[in-house]
PAZAPA-4460 file (N, C-alpha, C; in steps of 0.05 Angstrom, whole numbers, plus 32768, in hexadecimal, padded with zeros to 4 digits):
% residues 187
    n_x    n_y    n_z   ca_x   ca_y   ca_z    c_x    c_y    c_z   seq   type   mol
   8055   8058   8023   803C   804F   8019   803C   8051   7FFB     1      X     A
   8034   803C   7FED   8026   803B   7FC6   8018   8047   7FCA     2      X     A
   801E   8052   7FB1   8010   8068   7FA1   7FFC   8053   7F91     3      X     A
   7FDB   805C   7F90   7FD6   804A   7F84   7FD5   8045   7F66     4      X     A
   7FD4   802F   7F5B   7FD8   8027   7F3A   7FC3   8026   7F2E     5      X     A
   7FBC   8039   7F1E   7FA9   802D   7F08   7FAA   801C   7EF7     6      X     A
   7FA1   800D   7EE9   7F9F   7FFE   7ED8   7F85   8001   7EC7     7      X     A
   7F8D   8011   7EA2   7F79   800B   7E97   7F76   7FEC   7E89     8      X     A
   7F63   7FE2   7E8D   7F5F   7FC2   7E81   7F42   7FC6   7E6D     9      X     A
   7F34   7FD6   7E68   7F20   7FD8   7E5C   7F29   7FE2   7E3A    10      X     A
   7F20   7FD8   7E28   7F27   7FDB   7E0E   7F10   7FF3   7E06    11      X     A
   7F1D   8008   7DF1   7F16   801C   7DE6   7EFA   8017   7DD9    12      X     A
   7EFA   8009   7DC9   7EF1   7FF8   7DB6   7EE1   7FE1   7DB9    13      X     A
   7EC4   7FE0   7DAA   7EB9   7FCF   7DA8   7EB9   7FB2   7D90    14      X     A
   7ECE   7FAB   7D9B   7ED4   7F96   7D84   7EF0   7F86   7D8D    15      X     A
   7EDD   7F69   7D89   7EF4   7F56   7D8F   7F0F   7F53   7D8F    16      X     A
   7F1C   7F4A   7DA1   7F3E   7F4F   7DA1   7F47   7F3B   7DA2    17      X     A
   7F6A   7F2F   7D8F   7F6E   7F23   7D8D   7F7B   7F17   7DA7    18      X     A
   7F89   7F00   7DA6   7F90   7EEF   7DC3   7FAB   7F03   7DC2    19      X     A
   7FBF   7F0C   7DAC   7FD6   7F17   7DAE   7FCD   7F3D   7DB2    20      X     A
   7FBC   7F3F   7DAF   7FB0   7F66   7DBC   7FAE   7F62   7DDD    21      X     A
   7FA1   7F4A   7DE2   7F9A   7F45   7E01   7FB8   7F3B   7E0D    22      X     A
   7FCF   7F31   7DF9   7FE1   7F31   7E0C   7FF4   7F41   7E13    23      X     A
   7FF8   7F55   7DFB   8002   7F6D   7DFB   7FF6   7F84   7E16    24      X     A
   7FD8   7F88   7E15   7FD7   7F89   7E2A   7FD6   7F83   7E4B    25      X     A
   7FDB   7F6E   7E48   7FDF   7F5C   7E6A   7FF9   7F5D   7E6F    26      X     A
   8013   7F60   7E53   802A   7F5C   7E57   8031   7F75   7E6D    27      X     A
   8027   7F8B   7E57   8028   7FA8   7E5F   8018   7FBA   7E7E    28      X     A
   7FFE   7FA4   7E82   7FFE   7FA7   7EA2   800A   7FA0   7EB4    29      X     A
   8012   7F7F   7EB1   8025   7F70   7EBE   8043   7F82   7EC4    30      X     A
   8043   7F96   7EAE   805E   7F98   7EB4   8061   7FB6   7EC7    31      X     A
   8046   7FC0   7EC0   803E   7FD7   7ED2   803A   7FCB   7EF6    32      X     A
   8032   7FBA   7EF2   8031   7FAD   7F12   8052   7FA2   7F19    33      X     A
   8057   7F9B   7F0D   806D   7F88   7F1D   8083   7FAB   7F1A    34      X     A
   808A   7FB8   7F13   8096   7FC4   7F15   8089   7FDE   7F2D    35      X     A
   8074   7FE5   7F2E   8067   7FED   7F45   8070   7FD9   7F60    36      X     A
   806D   7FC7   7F60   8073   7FB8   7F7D   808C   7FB8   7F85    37      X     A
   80A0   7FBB   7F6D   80BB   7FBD   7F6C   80BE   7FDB   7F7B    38      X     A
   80B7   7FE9   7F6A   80B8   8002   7F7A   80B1   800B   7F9D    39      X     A
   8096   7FF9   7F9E   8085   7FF8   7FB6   8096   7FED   7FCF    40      X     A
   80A9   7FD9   7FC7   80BA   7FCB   7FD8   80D4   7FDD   7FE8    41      X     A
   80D9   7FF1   7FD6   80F3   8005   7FD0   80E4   800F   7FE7    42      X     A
   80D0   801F   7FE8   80BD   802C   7FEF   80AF   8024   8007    43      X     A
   80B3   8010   8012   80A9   7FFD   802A   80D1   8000   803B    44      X     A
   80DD   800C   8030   80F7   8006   803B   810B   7FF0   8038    45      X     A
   80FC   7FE2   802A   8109   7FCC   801B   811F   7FD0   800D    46      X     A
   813E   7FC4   8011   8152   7FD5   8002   815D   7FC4   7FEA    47      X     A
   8163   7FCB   7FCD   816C   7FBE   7FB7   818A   7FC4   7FBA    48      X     A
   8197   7FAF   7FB5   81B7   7FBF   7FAB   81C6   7FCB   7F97    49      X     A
   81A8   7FB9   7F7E   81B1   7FC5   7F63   819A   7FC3   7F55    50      X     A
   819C   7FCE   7F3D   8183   7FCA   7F24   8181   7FB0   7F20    51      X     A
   8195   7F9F   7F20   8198   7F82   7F16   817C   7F79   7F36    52      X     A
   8186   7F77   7F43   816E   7F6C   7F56   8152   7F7F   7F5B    53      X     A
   8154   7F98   7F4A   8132   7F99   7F46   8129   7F96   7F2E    54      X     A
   813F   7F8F   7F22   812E   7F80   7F04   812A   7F63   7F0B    55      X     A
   813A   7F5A   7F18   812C   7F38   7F20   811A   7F36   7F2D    56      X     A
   8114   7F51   7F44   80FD   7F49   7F57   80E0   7F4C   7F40    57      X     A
   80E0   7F5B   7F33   80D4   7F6C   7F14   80CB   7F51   7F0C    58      X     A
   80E0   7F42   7F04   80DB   7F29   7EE2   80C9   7F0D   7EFA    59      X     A
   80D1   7F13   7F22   80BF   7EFC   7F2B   80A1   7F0A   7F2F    60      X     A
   809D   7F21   7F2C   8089   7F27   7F2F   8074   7F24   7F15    61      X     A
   8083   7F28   7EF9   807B   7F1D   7EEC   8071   7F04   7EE0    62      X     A
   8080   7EEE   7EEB   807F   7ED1   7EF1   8062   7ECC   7EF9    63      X     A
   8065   7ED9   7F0B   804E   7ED1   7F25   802F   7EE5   7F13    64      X     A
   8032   7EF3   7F06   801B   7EF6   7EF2   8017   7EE3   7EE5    65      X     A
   802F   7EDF   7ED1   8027   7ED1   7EBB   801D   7EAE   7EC1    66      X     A
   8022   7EA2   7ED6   8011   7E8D   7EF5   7FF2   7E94   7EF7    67      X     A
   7FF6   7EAB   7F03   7FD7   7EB3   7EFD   7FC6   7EB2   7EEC    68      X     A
   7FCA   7EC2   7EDA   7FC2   7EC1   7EC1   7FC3   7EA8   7EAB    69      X     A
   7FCF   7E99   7EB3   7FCA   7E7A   7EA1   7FB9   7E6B   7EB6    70      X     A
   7FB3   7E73   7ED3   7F9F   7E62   7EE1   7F84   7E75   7ED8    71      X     A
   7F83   7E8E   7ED5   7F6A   7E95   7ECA   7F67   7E91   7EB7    72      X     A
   7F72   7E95   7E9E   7F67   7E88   7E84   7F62   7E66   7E8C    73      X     A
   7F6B   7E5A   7E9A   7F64   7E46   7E9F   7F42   7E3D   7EAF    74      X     A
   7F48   7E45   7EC3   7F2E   7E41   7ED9   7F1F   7E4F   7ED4    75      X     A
   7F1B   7E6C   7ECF   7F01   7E85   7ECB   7F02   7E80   7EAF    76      X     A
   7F0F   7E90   7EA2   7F0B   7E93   7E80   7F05   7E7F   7E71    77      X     A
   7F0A   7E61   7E76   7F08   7E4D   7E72   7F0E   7E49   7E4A    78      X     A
   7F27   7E5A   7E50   7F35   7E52   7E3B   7F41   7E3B   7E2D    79      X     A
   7F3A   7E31   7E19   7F4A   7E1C   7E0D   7F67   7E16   7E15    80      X     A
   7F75   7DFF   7E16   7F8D   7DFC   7E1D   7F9B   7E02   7E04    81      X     A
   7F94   7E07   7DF3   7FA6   7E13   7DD5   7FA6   7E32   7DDC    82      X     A
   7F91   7E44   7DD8   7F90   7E5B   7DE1   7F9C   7E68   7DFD    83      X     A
   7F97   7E55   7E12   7FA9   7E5D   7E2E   7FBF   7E5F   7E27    84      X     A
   7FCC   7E47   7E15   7FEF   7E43   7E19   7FF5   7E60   7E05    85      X     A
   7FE5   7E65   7DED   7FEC   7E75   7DD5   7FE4   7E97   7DEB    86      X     A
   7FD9   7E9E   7DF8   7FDB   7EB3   7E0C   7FEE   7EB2   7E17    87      X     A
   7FEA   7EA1   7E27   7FFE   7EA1   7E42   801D   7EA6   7E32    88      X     A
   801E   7E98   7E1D   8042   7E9C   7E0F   8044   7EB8   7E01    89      X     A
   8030   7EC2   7DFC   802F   7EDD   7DED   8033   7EF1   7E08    90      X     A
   802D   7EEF   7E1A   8031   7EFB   7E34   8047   7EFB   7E2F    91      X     A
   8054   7EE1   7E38   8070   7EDA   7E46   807A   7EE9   7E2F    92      X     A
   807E   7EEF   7E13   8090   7EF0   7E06   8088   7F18   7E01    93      X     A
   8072   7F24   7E04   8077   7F39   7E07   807F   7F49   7E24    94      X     A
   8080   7F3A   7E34   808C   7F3E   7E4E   80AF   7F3D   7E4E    95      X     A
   80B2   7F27   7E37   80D8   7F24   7E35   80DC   7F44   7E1D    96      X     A
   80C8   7F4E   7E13   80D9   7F5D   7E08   80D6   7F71   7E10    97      X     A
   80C8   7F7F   7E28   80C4   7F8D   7E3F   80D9   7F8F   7E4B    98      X     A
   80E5   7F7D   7E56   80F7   7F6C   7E67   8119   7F76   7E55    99      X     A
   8118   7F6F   7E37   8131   7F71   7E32   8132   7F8E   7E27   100      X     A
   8120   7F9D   7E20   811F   7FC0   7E22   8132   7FCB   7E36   101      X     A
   811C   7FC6   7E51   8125   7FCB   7E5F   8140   7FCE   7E73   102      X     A
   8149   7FB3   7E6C   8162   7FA7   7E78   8177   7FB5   7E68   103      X     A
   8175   7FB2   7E4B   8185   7FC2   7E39   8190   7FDC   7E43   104      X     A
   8174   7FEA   7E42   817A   8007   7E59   818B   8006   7E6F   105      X     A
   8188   7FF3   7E7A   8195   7FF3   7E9D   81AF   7FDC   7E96   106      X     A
   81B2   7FD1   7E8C   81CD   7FB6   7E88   81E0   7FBA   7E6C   107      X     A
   81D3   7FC3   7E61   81E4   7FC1   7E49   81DE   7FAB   7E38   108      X     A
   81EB   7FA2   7E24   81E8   7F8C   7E0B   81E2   7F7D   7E1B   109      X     A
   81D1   7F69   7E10   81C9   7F52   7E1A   81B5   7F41   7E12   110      X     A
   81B5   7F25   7E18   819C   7F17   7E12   8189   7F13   7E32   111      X     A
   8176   7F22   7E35   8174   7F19   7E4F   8152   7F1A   7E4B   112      X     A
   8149   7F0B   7E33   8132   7EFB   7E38   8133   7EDE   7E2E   113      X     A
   8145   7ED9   7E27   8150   7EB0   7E2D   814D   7EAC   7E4B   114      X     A
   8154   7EBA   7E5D   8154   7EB6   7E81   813D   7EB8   7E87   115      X     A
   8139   7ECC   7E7A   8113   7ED3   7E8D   80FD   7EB7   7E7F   116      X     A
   8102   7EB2   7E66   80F8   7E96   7E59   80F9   7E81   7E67   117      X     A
   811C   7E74   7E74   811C   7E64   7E83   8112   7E61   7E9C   118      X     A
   810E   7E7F   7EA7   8104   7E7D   7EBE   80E6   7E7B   7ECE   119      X     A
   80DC   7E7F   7EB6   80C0   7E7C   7EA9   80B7   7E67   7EAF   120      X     A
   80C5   7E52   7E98   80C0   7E36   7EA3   80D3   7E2C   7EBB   121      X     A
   80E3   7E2F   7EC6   80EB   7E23   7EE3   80CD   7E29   7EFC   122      X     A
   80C8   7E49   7EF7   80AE   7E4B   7F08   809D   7E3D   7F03   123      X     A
   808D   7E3D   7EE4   8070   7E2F   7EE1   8079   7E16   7EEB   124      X     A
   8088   7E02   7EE9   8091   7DE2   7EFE   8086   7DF2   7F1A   125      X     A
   8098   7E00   7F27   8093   7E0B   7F43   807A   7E12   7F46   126      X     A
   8073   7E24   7F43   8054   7E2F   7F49   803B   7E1D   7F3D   127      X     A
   803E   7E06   7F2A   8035   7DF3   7F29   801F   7DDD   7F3A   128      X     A
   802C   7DE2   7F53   802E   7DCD   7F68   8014   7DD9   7F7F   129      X     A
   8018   7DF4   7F7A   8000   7E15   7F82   7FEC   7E15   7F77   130      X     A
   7FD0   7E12   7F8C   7FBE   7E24   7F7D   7FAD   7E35   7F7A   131      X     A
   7FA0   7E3B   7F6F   7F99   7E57   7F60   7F7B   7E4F   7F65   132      X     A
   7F68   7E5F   7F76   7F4A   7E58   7F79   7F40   7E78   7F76   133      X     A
   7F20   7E79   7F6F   7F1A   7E97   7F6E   7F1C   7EA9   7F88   134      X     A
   7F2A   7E9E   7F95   7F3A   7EB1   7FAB   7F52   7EB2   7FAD   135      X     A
   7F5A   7EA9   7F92   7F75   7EB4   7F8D   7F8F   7EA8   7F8D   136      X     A
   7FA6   7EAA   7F9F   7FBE   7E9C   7F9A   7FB9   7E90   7FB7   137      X     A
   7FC1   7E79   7FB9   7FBA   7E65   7FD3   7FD9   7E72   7FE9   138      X     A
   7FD8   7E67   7FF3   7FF0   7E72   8006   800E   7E60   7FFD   139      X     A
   800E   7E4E   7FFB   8027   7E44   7FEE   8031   7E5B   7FD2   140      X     A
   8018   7E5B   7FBF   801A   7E67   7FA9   8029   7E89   7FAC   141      X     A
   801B   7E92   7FC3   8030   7EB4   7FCC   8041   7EAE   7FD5   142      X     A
   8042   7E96   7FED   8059   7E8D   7FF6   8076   7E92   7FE3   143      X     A
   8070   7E82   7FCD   8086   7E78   7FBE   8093   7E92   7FAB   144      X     A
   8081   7EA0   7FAD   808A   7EC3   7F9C   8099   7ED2   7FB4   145      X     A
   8090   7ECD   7FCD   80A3   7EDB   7FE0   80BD   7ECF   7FE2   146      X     A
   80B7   7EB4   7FE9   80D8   7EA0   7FE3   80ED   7EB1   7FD1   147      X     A
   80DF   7EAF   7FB4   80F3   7EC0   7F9D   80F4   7ED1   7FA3   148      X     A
   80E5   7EE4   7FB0   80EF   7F02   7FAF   80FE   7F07   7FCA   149      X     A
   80FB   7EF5   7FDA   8110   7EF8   7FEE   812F   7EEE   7FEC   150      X     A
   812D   7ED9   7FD9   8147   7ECB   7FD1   8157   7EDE   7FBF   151      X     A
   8149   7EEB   7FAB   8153   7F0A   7FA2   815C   7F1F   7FAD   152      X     A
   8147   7F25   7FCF   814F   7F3F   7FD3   816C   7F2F   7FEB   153      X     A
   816A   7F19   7FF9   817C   7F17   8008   8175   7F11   8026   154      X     A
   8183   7F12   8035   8172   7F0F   8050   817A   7F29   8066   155      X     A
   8185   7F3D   8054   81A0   7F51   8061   8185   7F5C   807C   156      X     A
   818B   7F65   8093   8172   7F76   80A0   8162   7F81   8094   157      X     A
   8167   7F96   8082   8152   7FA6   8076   813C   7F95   8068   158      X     A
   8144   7F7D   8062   8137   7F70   8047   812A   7F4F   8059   159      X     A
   812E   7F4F   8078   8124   7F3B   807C   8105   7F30   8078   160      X     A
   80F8   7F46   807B   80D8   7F44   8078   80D0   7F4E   8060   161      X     A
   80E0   7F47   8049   80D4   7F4B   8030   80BE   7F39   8029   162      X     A
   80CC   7F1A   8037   80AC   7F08   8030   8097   7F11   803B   163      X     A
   8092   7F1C   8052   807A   7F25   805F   8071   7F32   804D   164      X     A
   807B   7F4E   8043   8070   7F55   8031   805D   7F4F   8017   165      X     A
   8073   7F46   8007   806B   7F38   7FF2   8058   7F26   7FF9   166      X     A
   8052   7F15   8007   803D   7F04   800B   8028   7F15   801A   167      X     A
   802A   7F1F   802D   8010   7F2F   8035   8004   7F44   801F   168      X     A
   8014   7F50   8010   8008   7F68   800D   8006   7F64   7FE7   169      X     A
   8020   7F6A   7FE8   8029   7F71   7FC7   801D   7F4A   7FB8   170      X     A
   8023   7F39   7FB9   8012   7F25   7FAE   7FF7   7F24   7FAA   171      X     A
   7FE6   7F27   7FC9   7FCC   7F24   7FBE   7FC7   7F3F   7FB5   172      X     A
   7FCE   7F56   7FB5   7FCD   7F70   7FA1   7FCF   7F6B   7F84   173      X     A
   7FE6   7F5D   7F7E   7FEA   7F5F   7F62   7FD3   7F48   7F55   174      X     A
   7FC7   7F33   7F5F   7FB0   7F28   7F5F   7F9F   7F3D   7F58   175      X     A
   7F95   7F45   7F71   7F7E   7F56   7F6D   7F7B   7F6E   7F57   176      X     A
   7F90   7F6A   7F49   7F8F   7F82   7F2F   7F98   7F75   7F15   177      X     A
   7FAE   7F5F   7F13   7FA0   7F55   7EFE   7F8E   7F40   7EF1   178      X     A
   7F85   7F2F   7F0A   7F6E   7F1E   7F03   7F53   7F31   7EF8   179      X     A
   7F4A   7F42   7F05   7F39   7F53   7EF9   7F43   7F5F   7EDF   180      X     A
   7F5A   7F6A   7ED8   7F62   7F78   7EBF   7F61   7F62   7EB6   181      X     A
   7F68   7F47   7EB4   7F5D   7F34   7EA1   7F49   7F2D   7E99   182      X     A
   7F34   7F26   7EAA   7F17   7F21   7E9F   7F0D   7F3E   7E90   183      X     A
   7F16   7F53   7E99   7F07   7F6F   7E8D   7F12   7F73   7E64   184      X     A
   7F2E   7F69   7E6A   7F33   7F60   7E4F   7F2F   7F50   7E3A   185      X     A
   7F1F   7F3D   7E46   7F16   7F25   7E34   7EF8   7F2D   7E2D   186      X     A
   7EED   7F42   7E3E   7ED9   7F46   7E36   7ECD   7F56   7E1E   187      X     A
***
């Protein structure tokens, strides 16, 4: 069983924040969730073979925020399409340097936020097609995060019902924490 995650999303401070403060912090919850679920999966008996495939399951869980979060600044926040794209890329791009910290630690030299970039856009085409209502990710839309994260973890026994997972539980979870940490931030 998860342990559960806090998330602070409430600002110290009374005073407006810029679109790059609010992405710094969404990068930095985002990355607290998707690495929680990563763990949660380990933790459900779910088996990894290496760091390399729970940093990928990690960078689709982040995907599948940063989806989210460009359909809420879109639909609820009713953000400008200049400001959505100028968020949503300040996300993506403090998420790649999250991403290549990290990996550094666990891989060694490397460029490994050019991949997470391209993969970025291969998803937004994919998840594209999904959508996103104030109840959240439609079922194609979790569908297609379980797809990846099952095509990651494999089909070995241990790992056959990872989609179940991920779509029942850990998707509309990671929904339910940071669609709220987003509107609480804009406020």
């Amino acid at each position: 069983m998860a342990l559960p995650l806090r998330i602070k999303s409430r600002w110290n401070k009374d005073h407006d924040h810029s679109l790059d403060e609010i992405a710094g912090a969404l990068a930095f919850i985002s990355w607290r969730l998707a690495q929680s679920k990563a763990i949660n999966l380990h933790g459900e008996d779910f088996v990894y073979e290496n760091d390399k495939q729970r940093m990928d399951v990690i960078i689709e869980y982040l995907i599948f925020q940063l989806q989210i979060m460009d359909r809420l600044a879109r639909q609820e926040l009713e953000l400008s399409d200049e400001d959505r794209q100028l968020l949503v890329t300040a996300v993506a791009k403090k998420q790649g340097s999250i991403i290549q910290d990290n990996s550094l630690d666990l891989f060694g030299p490397g460029d490994y936020v050019q991949p997470f970039f391209e993969l970025i856009n291969q998803r937004a085409s994919e998840y594209a097609e999904y959508s996103y209502t104030a109840d959240g990710p439609s079922y194609p839309f979790l569908r297609h995060l379980g797809y990846e994260i099952q095509q990651i973890m494999g089909d070995s026994q241990e790992n056959r019902w990872v989609i179940d997972q991920v779509m029942d539980r850990d998707g509309p979870e990671i929904d339910r924490k940071i669609a709220p940490a987003m509107r609480d931030l804009f406020e």
